[in-house]
N, CA, C, O and CB atoms as a CASP TS submission, in Angstrom:
PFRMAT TS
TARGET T0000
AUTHOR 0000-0000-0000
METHOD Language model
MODEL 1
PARENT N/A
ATOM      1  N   UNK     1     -10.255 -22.114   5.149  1.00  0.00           N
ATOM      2  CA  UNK     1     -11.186 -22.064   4.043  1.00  0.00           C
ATOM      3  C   UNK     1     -11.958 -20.747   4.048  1.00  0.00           C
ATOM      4  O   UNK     1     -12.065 -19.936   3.128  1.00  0.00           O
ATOM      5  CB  UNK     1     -12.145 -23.248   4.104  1.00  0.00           C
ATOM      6  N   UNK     2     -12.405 -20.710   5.111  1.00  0.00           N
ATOM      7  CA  UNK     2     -13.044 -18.904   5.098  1.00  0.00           C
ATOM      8  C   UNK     2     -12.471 -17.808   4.826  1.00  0.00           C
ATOM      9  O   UNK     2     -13.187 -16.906   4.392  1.00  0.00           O
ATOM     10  CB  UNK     2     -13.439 -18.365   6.249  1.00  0.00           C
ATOM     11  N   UNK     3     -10.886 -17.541   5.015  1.00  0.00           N
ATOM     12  CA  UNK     3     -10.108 -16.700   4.810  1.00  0.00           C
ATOM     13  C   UNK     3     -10.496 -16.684   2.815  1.00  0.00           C
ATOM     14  O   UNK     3     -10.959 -15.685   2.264  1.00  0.00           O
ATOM     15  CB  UNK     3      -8.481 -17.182   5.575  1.00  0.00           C
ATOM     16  N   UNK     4     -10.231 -17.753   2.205  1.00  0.00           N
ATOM     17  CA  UNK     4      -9.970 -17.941   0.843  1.00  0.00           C
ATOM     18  C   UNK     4     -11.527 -17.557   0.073  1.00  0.00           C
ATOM     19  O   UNK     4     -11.616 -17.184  -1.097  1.00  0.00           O
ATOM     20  CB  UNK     4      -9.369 -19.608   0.599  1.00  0.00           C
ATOM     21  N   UNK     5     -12.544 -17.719   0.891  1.00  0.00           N
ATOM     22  CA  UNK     5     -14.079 -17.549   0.973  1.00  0.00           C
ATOM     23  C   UNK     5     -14.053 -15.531   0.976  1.00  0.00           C
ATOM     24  O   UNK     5     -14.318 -14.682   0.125  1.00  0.00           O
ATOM     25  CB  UNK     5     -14.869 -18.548   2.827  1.00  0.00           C
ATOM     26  N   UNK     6     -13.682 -15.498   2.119  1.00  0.00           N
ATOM     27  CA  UNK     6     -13.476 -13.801   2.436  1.00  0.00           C
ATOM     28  C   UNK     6     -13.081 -12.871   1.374  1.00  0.00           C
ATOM     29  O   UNK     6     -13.745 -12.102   0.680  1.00  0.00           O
ATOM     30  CB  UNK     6     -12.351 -13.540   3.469  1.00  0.00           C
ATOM     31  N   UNK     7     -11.423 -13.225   1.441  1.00  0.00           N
ATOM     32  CA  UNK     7     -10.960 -13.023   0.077  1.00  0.00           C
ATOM     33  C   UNK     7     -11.396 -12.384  -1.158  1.00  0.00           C
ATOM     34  O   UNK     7     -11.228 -11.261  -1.636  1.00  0.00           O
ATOM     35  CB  UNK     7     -10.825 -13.932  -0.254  1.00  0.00           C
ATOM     36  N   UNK     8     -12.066 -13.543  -1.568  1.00  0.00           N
ATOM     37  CA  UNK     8     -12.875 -13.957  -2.611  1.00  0.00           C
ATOM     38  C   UNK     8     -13.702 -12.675  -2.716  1.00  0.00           C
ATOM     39  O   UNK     8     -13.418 -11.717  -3.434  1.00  0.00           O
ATOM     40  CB  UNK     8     -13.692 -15.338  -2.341  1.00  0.00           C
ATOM     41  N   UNK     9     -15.008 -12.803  -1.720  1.00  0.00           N
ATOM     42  CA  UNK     9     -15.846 -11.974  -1.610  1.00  0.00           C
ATOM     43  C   UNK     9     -15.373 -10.525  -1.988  1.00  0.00           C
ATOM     44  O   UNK     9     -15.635  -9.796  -2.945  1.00  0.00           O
ATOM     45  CB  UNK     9     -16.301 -12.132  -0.406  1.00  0.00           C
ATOM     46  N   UNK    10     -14.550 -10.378  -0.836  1.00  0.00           N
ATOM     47  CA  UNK    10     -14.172  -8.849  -0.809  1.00  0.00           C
ATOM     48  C   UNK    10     -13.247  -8.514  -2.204  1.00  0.00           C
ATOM     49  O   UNK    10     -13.205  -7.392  -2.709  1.00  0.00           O
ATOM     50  CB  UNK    10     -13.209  -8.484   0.712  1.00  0.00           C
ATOM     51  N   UNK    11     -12.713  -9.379  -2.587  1.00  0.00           N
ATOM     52  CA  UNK    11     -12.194  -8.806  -4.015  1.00  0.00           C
ATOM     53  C   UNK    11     -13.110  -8.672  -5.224  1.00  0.00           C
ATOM     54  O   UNK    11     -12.806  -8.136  -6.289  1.00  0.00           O
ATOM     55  CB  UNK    11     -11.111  -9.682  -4.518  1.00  0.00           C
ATOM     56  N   UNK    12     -14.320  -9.257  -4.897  1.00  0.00           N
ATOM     57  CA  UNK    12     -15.342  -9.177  -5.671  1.00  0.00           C
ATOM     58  C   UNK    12     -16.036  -7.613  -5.836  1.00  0.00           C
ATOM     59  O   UNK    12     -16.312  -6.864  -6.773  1.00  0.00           O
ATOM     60  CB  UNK    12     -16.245 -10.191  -5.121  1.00  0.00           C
ATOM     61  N   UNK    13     -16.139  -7.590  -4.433  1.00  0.00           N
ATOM     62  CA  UNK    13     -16.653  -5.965  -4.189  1.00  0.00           C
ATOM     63  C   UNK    13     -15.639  -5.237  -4.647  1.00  0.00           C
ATOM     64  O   UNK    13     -16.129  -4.319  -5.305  1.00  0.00           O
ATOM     65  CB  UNK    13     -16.956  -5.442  -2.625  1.00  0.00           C
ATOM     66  N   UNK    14     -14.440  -5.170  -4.639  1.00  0.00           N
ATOM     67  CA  UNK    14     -13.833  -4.420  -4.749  1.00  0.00           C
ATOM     68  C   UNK    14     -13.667  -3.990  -6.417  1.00  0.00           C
ATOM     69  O   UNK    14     -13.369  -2.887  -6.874  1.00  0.00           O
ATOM     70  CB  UNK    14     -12.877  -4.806  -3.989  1.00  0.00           C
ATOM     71  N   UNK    15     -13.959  -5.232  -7.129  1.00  0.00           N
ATOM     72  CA  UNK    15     -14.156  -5.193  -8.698  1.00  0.00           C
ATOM     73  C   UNK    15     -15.353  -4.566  -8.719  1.00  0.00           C
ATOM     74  O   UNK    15     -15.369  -3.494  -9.324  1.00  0.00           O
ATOM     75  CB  UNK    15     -14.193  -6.601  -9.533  1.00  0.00           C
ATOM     76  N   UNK    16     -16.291  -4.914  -8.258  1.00  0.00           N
ATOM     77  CA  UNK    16     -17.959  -3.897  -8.814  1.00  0.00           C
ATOM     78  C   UNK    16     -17.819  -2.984  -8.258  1.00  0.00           C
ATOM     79  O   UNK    16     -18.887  -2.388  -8.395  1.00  0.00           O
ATOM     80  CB  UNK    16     -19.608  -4.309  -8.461  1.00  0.00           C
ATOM     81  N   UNK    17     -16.901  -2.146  -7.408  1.00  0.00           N
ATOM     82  CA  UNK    17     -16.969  -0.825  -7.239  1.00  0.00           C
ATOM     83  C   UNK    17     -15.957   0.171  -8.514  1.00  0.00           C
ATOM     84  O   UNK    17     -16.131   1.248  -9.084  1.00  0.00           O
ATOM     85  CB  UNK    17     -16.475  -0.663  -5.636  1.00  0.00           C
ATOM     86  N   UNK    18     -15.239  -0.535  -8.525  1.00  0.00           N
ATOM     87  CA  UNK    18     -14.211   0.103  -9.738  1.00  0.00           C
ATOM     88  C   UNK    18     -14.955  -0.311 -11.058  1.00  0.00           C
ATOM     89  O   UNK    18     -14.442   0.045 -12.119  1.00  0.00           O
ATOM     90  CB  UNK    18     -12.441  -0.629  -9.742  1.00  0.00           C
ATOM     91  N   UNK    19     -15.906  -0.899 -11.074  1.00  0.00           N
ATOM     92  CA  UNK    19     -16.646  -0.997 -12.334  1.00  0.00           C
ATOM     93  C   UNK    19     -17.778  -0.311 -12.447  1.00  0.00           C
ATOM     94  O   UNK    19     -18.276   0.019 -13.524  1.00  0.00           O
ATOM     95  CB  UNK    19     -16.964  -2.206 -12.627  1.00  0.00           C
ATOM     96  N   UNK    20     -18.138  -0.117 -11.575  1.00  0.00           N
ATOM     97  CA  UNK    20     -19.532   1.426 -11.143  1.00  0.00           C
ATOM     98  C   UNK    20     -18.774   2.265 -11.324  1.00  0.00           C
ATOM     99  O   UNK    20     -19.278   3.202 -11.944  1.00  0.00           O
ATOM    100  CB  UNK    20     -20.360   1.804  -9.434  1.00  0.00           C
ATOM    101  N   UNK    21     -17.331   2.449 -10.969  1.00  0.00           N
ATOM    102  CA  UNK    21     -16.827   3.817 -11.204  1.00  0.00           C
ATOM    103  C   UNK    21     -16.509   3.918 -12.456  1.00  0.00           C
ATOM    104  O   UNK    21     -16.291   5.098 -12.729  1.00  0.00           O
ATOM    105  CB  UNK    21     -15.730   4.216 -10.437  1.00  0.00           C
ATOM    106  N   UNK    22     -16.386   3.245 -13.316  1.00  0.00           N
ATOM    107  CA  UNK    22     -15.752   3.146 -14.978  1.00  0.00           C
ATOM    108  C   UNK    22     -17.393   3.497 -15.129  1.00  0.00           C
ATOM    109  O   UNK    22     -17.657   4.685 -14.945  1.00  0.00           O
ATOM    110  CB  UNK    22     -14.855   1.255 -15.876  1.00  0.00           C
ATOM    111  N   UNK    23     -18.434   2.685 -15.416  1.00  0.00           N
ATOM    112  CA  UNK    23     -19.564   2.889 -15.871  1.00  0.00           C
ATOM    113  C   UNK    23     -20.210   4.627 -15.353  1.00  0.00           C
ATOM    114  O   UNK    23     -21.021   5.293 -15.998  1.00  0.00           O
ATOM    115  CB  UNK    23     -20.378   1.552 -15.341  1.00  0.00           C
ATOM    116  N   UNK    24     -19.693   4.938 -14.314  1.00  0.00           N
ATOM    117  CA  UNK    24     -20.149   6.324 -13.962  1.00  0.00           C
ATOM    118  C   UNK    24     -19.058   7.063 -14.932  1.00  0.00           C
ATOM    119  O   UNK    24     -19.470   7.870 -15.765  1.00  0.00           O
ATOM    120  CB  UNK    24     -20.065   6.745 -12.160  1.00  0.00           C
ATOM    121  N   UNK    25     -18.427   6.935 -14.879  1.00  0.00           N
ATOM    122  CA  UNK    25     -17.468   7.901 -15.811  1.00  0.00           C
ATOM    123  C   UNK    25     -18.280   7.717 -17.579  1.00  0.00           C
ATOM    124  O   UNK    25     -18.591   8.605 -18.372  1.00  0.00           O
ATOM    125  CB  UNK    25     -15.389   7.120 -15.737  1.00  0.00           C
ATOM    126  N   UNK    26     -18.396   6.435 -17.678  1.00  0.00           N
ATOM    127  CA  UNK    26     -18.839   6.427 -19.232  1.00  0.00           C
ATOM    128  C   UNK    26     -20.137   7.249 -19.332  1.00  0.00           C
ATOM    129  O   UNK    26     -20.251   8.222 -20.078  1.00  0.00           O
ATOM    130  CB  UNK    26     -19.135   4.829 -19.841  1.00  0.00           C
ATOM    131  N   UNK    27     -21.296   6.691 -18.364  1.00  0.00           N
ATOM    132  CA  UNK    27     -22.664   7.514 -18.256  1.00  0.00           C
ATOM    133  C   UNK    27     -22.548   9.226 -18.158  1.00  0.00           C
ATOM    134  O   UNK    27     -23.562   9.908 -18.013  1.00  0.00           O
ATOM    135  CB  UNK    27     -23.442   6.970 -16.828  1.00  0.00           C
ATOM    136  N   UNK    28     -21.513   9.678 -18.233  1.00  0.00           N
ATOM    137  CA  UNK    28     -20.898  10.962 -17.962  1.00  0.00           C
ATOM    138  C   UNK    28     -20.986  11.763 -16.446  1.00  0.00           C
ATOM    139  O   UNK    28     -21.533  12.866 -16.413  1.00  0.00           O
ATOM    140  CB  UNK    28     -21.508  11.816 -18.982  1.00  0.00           C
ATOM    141  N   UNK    29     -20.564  11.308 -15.506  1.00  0.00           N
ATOM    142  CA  UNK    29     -20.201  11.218 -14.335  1.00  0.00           C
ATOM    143  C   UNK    29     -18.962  11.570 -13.572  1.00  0.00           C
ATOM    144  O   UNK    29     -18.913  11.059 -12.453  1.00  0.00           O
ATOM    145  CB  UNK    29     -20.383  10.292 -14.222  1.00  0.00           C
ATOM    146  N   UNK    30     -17.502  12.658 -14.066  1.00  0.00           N
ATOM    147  CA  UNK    30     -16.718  12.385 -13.782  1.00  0.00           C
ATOM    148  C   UNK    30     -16.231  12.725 -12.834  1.00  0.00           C
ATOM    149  O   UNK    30     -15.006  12.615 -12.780  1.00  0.00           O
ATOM    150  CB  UNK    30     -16.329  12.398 -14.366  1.00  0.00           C
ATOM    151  N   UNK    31     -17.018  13.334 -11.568  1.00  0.00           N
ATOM    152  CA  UNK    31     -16.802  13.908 -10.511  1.00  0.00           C
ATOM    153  C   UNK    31     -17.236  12.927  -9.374  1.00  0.00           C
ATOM    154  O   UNK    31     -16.805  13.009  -8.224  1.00  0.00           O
ATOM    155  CB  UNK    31     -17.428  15.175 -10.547  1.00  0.00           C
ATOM    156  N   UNK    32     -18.443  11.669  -9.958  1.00  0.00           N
ATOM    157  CA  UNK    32     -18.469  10.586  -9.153  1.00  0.00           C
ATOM    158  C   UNK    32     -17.395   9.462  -9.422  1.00  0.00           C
ATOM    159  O   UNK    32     -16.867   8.890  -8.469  1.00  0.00           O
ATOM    160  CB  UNK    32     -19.761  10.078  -9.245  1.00  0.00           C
ATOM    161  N   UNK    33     -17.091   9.164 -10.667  1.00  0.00           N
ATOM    162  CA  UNK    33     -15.885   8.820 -11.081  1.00  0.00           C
ATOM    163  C   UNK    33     -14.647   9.126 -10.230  1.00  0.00           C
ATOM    164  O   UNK    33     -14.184   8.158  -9.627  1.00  0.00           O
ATOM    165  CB  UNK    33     -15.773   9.356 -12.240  1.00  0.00           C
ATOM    166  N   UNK    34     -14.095  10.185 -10.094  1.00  0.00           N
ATOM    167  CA  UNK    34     -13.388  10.717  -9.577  1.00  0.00           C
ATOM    168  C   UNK    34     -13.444  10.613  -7.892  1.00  0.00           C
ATOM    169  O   UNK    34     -12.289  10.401  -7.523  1.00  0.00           O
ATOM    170  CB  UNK    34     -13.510  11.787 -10.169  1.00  0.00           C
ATOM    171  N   UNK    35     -13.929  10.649  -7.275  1.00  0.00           N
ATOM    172  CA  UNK    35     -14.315  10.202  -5.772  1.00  0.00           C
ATOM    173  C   UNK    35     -14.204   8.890  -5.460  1.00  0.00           C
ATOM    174  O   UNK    35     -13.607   8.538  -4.443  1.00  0.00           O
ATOM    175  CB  UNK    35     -15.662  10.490  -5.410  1.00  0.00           C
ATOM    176  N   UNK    36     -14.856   7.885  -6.437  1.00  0.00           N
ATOM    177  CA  UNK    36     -14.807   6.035  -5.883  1.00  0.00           C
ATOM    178  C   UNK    36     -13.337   5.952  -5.837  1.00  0.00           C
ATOM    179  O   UNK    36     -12.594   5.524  -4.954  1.00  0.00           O
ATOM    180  CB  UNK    36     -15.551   4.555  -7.176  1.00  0.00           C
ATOM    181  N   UNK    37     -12.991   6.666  -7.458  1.00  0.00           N
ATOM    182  CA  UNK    37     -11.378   6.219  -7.458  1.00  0.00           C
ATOM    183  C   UNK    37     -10.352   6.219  -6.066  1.00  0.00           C
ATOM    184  O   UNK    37      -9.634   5.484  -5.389  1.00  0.00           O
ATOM    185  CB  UNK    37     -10.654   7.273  -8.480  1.00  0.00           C
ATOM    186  N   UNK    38     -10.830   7.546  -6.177  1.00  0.00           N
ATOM    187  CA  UNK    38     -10.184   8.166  -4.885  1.00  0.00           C
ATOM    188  C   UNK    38     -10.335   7.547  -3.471  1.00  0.00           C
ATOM    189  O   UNK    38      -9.373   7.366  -2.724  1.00  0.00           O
ATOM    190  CB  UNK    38     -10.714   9.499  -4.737  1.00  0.00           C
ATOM    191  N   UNK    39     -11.644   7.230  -3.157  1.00  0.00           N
ATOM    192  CA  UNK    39     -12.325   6.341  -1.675  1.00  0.00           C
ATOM    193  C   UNK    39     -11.121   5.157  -2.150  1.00  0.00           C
ATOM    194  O   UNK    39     -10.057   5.107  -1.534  1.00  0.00           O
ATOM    195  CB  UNK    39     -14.631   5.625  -1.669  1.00  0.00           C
ATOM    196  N   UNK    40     -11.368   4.365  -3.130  1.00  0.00           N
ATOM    197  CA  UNK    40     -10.754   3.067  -3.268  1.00  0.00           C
ATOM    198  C   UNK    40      -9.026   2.597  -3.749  1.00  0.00           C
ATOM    199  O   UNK    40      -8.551   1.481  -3.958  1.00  0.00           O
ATOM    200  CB  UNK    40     -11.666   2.549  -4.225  1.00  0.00           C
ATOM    201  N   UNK    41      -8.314   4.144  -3.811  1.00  0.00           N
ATOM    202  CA  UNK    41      -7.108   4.167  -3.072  1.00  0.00           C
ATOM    203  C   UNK    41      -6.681   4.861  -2.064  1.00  0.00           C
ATOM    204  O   UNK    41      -5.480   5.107  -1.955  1.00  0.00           O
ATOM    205  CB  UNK    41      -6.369   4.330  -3.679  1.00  0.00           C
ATOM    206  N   UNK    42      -7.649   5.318  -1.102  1.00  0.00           N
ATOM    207  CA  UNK    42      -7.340   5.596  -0.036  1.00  0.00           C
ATOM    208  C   UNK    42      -7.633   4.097   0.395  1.00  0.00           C
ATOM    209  O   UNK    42      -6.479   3.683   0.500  1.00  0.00           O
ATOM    210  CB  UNK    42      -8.006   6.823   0.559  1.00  0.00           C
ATOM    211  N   UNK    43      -8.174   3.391   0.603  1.00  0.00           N
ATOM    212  CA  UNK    43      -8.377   2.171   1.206  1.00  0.00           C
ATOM    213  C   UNK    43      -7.540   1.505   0.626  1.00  0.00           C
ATOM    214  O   UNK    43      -6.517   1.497   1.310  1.00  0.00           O
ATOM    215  CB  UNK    43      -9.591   1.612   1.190  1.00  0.00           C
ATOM    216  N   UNK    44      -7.433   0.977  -0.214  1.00  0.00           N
ATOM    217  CA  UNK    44      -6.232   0.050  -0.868  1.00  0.00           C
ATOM    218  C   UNK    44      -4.911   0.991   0.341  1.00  0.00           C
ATOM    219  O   UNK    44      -4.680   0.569   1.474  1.00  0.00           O
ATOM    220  CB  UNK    44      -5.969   0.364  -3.267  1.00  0.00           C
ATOM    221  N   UNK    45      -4.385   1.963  -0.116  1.00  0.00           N
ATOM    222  CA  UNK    45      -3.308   2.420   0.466  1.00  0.00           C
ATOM    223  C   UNK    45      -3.196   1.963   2.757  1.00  0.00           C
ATOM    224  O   UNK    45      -2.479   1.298   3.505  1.00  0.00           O
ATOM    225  CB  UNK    45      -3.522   4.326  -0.126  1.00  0.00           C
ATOM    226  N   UNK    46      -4.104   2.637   2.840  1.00  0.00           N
ATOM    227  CA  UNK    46      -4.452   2.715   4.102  1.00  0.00           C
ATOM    228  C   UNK    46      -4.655   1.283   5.286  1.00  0.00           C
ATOM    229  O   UNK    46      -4.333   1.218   6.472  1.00  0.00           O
ATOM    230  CB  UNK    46      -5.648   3.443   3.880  1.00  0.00           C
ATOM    231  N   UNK    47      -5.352   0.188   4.336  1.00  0.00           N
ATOM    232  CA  UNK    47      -5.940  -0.755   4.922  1.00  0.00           C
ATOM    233  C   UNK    47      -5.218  -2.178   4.164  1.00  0.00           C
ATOM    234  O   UNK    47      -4.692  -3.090   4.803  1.00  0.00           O
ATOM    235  CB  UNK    47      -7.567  -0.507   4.781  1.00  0.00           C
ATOM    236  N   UNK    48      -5.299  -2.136   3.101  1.00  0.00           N
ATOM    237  CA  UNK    48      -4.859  -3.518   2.155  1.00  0.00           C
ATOM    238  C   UNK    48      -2.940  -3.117   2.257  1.00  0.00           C
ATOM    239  O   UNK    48      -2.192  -3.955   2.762  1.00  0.00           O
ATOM    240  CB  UNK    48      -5.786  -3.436  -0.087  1.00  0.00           C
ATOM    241  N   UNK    49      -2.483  -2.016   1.810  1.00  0.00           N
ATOM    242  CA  UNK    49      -0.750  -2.498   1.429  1.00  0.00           C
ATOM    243  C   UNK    49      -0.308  -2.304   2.602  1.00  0.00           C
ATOM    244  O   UNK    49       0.479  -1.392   2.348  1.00  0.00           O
ATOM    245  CB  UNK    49       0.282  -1.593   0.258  1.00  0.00           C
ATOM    246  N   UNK    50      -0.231  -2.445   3.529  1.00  0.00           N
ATOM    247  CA  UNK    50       0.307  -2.755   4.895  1.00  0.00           C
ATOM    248  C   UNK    50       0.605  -4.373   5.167  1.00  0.00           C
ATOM    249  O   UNK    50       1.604  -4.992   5.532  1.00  0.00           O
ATOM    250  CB  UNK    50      -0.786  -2.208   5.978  1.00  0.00           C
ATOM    251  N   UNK    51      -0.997  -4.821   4.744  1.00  0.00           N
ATOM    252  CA  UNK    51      -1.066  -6.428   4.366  1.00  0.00           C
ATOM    253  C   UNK    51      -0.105  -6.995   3.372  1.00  0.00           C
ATOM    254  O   UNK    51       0.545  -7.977   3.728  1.00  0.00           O
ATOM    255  CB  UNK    51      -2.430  -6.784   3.766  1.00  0.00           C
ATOM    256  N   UNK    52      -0.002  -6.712   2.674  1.00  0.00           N
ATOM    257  CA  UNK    52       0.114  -6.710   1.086  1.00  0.00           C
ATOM    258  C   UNK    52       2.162  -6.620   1.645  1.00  0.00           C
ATOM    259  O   UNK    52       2.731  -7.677   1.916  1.00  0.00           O
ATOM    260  CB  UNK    52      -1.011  -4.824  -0.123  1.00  0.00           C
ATOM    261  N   UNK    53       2.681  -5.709   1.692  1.00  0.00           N
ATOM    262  CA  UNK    53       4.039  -5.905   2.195  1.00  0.00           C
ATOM    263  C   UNK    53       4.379  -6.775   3.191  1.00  0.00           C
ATOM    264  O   UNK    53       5.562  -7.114   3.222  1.00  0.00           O
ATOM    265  CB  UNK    53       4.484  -4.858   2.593  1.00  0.00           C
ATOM    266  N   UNK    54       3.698  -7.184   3.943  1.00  0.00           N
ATOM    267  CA  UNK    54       3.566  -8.083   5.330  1.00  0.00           C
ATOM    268  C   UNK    54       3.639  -9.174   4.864  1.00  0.00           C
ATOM    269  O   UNK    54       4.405  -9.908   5.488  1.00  0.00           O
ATOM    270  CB  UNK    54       2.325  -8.027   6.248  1.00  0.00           C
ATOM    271  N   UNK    55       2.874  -9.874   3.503  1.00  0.00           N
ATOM    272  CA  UNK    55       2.686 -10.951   3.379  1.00  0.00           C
ATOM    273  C   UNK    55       4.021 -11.095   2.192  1.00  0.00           C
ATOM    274  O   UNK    55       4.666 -12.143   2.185  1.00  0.00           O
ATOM    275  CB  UNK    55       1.122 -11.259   3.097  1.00  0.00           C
ATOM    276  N   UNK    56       4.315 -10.142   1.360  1.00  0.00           N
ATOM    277  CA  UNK    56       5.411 -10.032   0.701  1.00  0.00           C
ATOM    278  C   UNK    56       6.704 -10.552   1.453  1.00  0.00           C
ATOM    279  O   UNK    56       7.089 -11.717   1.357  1.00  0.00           O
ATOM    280  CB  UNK    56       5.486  -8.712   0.333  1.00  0.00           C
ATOM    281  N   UNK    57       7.284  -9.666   2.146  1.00  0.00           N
ATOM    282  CA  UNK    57       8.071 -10.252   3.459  1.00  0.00           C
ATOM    283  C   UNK    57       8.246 -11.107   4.056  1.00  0.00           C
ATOM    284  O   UNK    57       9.397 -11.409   4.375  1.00  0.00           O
ATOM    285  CB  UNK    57       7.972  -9.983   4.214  1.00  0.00           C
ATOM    286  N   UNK    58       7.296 -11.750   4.398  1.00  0.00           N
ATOM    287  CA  UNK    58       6.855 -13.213   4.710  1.00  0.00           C
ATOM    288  C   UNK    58       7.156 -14.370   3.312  1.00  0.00           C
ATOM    289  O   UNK    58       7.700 -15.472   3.236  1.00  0.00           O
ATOM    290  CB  UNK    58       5.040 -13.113   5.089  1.00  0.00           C
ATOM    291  N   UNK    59       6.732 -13.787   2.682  1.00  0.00           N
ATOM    292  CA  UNK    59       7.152 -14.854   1.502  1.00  0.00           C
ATOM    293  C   UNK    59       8.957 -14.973   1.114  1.00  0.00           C
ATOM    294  O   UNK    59       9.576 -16.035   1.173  1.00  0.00           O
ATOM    295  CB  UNK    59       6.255 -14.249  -0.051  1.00  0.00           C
ATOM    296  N   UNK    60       9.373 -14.062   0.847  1.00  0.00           N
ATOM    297  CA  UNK    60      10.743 -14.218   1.200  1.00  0.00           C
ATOM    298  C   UNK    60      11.544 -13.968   1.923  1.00  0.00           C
ATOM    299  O   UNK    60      12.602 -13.463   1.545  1.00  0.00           O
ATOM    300  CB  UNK    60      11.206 -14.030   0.738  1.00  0.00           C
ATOM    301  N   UNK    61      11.286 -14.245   3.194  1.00  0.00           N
ATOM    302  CA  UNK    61      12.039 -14.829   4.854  1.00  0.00           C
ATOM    303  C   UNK    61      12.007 -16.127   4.149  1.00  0.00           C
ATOM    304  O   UNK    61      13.042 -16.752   3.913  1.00  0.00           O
ATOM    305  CB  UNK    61      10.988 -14.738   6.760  1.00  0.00           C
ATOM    306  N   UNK    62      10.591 -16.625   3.739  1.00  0.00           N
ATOM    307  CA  UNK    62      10.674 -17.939   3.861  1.00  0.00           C
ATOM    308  C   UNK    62      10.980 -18.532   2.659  1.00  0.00           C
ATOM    309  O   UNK    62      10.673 -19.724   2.697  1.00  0.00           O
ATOM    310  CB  UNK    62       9.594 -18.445   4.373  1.00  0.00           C
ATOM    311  N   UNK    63      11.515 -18.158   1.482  1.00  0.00           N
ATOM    312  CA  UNK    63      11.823 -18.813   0.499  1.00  0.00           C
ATOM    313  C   UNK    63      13.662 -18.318   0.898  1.00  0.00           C
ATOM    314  O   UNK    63      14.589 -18.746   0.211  1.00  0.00           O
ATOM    315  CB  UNK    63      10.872 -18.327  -1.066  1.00  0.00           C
ATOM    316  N   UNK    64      13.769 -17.846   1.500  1.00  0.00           N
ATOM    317  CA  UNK    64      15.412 -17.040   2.193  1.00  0.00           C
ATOM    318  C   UNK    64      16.031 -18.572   2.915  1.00  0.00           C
ATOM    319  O   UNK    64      17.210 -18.916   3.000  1.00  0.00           O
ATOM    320  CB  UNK    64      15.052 -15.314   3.954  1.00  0.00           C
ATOM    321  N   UNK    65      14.845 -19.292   3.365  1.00  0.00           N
ATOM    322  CA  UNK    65      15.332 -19.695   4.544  1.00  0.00           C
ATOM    323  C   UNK    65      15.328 -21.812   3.973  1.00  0.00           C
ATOM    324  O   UNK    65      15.861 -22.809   4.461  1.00  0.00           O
ATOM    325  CB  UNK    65      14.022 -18.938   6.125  1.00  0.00           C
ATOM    326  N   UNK    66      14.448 -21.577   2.790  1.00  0.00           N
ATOM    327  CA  UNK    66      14.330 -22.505   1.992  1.00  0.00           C
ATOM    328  C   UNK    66      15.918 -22.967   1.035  1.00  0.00           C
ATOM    329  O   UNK    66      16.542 -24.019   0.899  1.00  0.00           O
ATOM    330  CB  UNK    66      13.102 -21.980   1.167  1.00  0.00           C
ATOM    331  N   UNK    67      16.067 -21.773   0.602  1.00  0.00           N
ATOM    332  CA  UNK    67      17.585 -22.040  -0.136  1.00  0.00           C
ATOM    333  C   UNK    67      18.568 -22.415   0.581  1.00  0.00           C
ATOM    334  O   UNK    67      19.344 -23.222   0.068  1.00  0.00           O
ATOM    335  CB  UNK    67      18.190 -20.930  -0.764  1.00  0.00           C
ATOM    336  N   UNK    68      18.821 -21.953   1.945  1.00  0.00           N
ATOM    337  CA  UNK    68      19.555 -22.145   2.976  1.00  0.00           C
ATOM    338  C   UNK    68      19.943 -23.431   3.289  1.00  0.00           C
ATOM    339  O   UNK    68      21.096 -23.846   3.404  1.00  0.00           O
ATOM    340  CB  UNK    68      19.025 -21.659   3.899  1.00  0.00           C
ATOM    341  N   UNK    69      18.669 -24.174   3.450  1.00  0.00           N
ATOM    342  CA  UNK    69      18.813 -25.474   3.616  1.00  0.00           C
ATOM    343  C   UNK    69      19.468 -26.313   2.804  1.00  0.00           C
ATOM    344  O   UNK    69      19.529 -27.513   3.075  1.00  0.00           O
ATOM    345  CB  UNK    69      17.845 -25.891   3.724  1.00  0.00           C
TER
END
């Protein structure tokens, strides 16, 4: 349950930061604009799709292993 709690949270943040960065870009900002973007696919890249293929993979081993049967 905490994992789905976590989750949650952190995808939350992860929406109000890409939405500070849209709103900084609109307020005319595009050099702070330009940086969140940037912080928040270096992290996506770096930290989340490592996960993100891991759990991909995992999903079809096991739907691989489902048909099998």
């Amino acid at each position: 349950m905490f994992d789905w709690v976590f989750a949650f949270l952190h995808m939350g943040a992860l929406l109000a930061a890409l939405g500070y960065a849209v709103y900084s870009l609109v307020r005319g900002s595009p050099l702070r604009f330009a940086l969140i973007i940037l912080l928040l696919g270096t992290y996506y890249y770096f930290i989340l799709h490592p996960a993100v293929l891991n759990e991909i993979a995992r999903r079809r081993s096991v739907r691989g292993r489902n048909r099998g049967s």
